[in-house]
N, C-alpha and C positions, 0 to 999 in steps of 0.2 A: 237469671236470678230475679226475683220477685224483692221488690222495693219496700222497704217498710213506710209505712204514710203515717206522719204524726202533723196533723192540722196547727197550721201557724197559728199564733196570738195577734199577731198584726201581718196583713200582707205586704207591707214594706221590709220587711225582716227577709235577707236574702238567703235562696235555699241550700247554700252552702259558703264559706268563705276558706282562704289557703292559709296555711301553715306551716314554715318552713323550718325547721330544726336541726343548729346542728351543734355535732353532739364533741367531747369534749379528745376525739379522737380526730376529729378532722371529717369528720363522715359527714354527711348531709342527708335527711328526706323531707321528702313535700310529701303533705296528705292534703286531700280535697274534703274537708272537715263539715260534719253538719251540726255538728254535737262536742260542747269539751265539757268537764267540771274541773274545779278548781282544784291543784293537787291536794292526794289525801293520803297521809302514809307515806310520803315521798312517790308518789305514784303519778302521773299526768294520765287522763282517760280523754283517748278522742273516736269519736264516732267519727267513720268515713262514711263518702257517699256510694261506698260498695258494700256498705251492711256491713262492715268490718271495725271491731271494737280492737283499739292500738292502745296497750299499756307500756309510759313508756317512763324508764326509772329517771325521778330527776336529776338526780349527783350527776346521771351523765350527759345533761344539756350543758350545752357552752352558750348558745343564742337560739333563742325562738323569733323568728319573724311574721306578722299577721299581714294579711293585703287589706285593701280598702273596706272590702264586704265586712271587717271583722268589726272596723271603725263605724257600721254601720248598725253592729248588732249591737255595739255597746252604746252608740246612741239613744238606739229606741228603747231598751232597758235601764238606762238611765231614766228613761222619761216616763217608763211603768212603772217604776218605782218611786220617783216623785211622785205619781197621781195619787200611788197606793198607800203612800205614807200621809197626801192632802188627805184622803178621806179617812184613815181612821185619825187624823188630830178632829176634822169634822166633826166627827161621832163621837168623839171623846168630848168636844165641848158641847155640844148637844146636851147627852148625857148628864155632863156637867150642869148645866142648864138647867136640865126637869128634873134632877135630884134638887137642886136648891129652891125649883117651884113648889116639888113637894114637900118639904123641910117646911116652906114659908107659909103652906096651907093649913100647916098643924099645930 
């Protein structure tokens, strides 16, 4: 099977991290996760790293547990989005800035 290749944002960001869930039955699975979004609809979405899209209902987790790699990815996205949020205050008072030069020119 042919891999899908979606180019990293930072190469410290690790190309997959675990995911172990279990569910309110007593069951358990691990997925080798490359990809999740936040639930939507009661829905949990994880991308494995067999190309395999896992929808999996919430009502029936009991416990999710993440390994280190996951603590990894919320680091560096923590820190993408402090940068992202320095530069538009930047630009906002920039802006700020040469709207009042020009105000003060006229």
């Amino acid at each position: 099977m042919t891999k899908t290749f979606i180019p990293k944002e930072d190469q410290d960001l690790p190309d997959s991290f675990k995911i172990i869930i279990t569910y309110v039955t007593g069951k358990t699975d691990e997925f080798d996760v490359v990809s999740t979004l936040p639930p939507k609809n009661g829905i949990l979405e994880l991308w494995t790293t067999d190309d395999e899209c896992r929808y999996i209902i919430v009502e029936n987790i009991c416990k999710i547990e993440f390994d280190k790699e996951f603590s990894k990815v919320v680091a560096i996205n923590k820190k993408r989005i402090e940068k992202e949020m320095k530069e538009q205050e930047e630009k906002l008072n920039k802006e700020k800035k040469d709207d009042k030069k020009s105000k003060e020119k006229k």
